[in-house]
LUMFIMAR-37699 format. One record per residue (C-alpha): residue number from 0; residue in three letters; y, z, x. Coordinates in steps of 0.05 Angstrom, whole numbers, padded with zeros to 5 digits. Each point is the difference from the previous one (the first is absolute). Example, Ala and Ser with C-alpha at 12.3 -4.5 7.8 and 13.67 -1.06 7.14 Angstrom:
+-----+------+--------+--------+--------+
: seq : type :     yy :     zz :     xx :
+-----+------+--------+--------+--------+
:   0 :  ala : -00090 :  00156 :  00246 :
:   1 :  ser :  00069 : -00013 :  00027 :
+-----+------+--------+--------+--------+
This chain:
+-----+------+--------+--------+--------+
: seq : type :     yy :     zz :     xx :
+-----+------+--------+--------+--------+
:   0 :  unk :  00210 : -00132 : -00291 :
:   1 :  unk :  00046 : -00064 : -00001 :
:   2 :  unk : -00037 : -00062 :  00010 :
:   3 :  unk :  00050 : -00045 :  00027 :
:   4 :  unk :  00011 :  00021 :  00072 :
:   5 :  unk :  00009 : -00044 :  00055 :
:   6 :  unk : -00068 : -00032 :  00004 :
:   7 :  unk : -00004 : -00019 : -00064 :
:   8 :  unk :  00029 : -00060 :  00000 :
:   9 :  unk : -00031 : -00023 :  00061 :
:  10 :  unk : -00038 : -00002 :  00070 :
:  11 :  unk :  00019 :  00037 :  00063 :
:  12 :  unk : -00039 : -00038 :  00066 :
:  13 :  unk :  00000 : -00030 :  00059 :
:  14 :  unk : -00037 : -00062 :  00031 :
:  15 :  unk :  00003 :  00015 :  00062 :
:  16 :  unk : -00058 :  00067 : -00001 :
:  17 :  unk : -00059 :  00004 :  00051 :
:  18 :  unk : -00063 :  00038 : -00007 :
:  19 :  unk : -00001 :  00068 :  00027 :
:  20 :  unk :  00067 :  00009 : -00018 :
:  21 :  unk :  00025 :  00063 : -00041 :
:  22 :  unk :  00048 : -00003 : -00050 :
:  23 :  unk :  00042 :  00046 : -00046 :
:  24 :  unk :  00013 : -00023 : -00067 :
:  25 :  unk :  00031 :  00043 : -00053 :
:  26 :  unk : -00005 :  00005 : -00080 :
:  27 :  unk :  00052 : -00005 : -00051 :
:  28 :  unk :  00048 :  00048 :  00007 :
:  29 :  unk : -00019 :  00051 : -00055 :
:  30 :  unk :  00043 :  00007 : -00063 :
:  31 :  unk : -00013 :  00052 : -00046 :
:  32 :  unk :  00038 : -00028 : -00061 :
:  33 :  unk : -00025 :  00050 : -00056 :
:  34 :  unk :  00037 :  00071 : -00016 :
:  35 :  unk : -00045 :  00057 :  00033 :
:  36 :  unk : -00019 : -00007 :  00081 :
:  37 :  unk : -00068 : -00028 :  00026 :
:  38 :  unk : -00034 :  00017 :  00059 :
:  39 :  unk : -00032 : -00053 :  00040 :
:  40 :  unk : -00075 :  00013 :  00021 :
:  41 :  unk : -00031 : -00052 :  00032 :
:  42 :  unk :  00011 : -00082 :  00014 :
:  43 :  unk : -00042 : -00056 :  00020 :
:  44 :  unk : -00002 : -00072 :  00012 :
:  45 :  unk : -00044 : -00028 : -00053 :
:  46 :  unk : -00060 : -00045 :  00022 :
:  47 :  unk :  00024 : -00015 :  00067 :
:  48 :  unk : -00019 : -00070 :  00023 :
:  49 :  unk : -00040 : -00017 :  00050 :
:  50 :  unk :  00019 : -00008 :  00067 :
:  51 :  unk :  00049 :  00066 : -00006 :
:  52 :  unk : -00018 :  00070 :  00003 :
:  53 :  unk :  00041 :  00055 : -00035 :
:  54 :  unk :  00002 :  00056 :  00057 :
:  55 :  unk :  00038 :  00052 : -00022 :
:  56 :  unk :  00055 :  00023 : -00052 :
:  57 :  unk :  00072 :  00037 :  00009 :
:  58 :  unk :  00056 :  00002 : -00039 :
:  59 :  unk :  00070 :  00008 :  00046 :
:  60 :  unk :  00069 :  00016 : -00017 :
:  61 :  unk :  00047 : -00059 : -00007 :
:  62 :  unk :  00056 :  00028 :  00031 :
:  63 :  unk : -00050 :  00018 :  00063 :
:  64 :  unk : -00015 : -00075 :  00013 :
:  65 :  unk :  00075 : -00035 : -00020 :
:  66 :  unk : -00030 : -00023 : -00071 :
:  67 :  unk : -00062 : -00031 : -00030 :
:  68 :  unk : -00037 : -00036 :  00062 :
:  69 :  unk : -00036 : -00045 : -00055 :
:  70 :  unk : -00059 : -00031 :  00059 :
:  71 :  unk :  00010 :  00024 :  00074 :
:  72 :  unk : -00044 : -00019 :  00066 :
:  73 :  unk : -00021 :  00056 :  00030 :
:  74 :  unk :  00025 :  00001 :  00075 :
:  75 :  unk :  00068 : -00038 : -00011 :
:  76 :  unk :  00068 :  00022 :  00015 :
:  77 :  unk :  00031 :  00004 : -00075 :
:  78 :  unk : -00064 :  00030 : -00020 :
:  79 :  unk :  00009 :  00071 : -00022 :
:  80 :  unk : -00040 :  00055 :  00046 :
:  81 :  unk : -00040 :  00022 : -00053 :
:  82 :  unk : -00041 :  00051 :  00036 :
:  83 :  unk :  00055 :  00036 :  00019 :
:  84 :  unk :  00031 :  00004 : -00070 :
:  85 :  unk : -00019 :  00061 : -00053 :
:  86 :  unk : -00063 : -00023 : -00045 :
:  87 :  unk :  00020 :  00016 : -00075 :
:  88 :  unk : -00070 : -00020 : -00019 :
:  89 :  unk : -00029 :  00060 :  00018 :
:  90 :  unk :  00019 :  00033 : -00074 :
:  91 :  unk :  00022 : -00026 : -00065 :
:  92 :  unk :  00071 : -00043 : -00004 :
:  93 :  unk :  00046 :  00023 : -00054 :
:  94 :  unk :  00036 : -00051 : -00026 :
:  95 :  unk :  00057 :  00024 : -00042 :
:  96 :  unk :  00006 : -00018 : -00078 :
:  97 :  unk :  00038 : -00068 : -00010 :
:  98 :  unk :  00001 : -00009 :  00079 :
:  99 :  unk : -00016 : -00045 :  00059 :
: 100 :  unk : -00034 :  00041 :  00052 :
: 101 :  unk :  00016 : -00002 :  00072 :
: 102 :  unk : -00066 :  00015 :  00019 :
: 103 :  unk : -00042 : -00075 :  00010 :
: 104 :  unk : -00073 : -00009 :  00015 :
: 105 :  unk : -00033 : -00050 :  00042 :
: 106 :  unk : -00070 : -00013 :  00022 :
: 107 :  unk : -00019 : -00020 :  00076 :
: 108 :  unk : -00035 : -00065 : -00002 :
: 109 :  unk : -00044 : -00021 :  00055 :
: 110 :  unk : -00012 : -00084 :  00008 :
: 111 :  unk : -00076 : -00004 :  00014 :
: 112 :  unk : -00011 : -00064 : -00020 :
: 113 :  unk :  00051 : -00055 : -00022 :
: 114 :  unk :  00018 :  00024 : -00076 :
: 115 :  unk : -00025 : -00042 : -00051 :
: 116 :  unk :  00045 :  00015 : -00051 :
: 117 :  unk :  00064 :  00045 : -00006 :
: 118 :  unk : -00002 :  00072 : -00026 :
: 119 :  unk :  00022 : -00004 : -00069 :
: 120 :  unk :  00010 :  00070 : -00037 :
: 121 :  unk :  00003 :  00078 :  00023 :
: 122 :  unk : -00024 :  00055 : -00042 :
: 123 :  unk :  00042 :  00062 : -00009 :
: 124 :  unk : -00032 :  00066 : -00028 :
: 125 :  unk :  00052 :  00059 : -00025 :
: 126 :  unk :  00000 :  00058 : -00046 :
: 127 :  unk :  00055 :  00013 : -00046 :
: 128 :  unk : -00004 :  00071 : -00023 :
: 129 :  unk : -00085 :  00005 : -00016 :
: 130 :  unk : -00005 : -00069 : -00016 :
: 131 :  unk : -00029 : -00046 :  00055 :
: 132 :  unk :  00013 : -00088 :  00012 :
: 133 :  unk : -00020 : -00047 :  00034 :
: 134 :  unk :  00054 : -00064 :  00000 :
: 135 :  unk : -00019 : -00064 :  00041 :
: 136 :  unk :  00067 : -00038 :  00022 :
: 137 :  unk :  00006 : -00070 :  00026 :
: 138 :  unk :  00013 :  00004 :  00072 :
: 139 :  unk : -00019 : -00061 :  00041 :
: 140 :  unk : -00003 : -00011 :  00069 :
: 141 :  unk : -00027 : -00049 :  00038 :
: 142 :  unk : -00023 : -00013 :  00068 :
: 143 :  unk : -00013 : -00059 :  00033 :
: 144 :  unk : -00040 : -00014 :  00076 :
: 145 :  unk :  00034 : -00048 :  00033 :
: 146 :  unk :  00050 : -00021 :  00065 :
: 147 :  unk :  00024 :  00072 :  00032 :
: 148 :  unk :  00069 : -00002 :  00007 :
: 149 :  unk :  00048 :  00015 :  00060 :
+-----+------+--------+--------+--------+
């Protein structure tokens, strides 16, 4: 898979988060850049911080939410309606050979404490033909407790 997606050259956040909060944030779009097809198995946030709480994984259809919601609040009005949208994490994502895939992941994160650091890389296990990986990707996101807004 192609390392240099959009969060790999830097930090999606906001400053503005509160504790009990839920928020959606979603890995590098996947990009299969060899010559035969993977198949995407399972993702994970790697050593979450403290103070946030990995909840759940999905992995949505770009064209189903209006493009790659990179960090979304769960409850606001340009936040996608997840739970009403088809789950493609439910089986293996094909991505094609020498392809970006429209499929994205993203793990629900839960603020239980104020975060003490950012999230720094996600883990992405696929097969390709009988051969398994695991890749980790940089894909930082931060969240920072402070001043609600509005």
């Amino acid at each position: 898979m192609d390392t240099q997606g959009a969060q790999s050259s830097g930090t999606v956040g906001n400053t503005h988060a509160q504790v009990g909060q839920t928020w959606y944030f979603a890995f590098p779009l996947p990009r299969n850049v060899s010559d035969r097809s993977i198949q995407i198995t399972r993702v994970r946030v790697v050593d979450p911080p403290k103070g946030m709480k990995v909840v759940g994984y999905a992995a949505y259809n770009r064209n189903d939410t209006d493009g790659l919601p990179l960090l979304a609040l769960k409850g606001e009005a340009d936040t996608p309606d997840f739970a009403h949208l088809k789950n493609y994490a439910t089986a293996p994502v094909t991505v094609k050979a020498k392809r970006e895939s429209d499929i994205f992941f993203q793990a629900r994160i839960q603020i239980v404490l104020p975060p003490r650091a950012p999230i720094r890389y996600c883990q992405f296990e696929y097969q390709q033909g009988d051969t398994k990986y695991t890749q980790t990707l940089d894909c930082e996101m931060e969240l920072k407790v402070g001043s609600p807004l509005g």
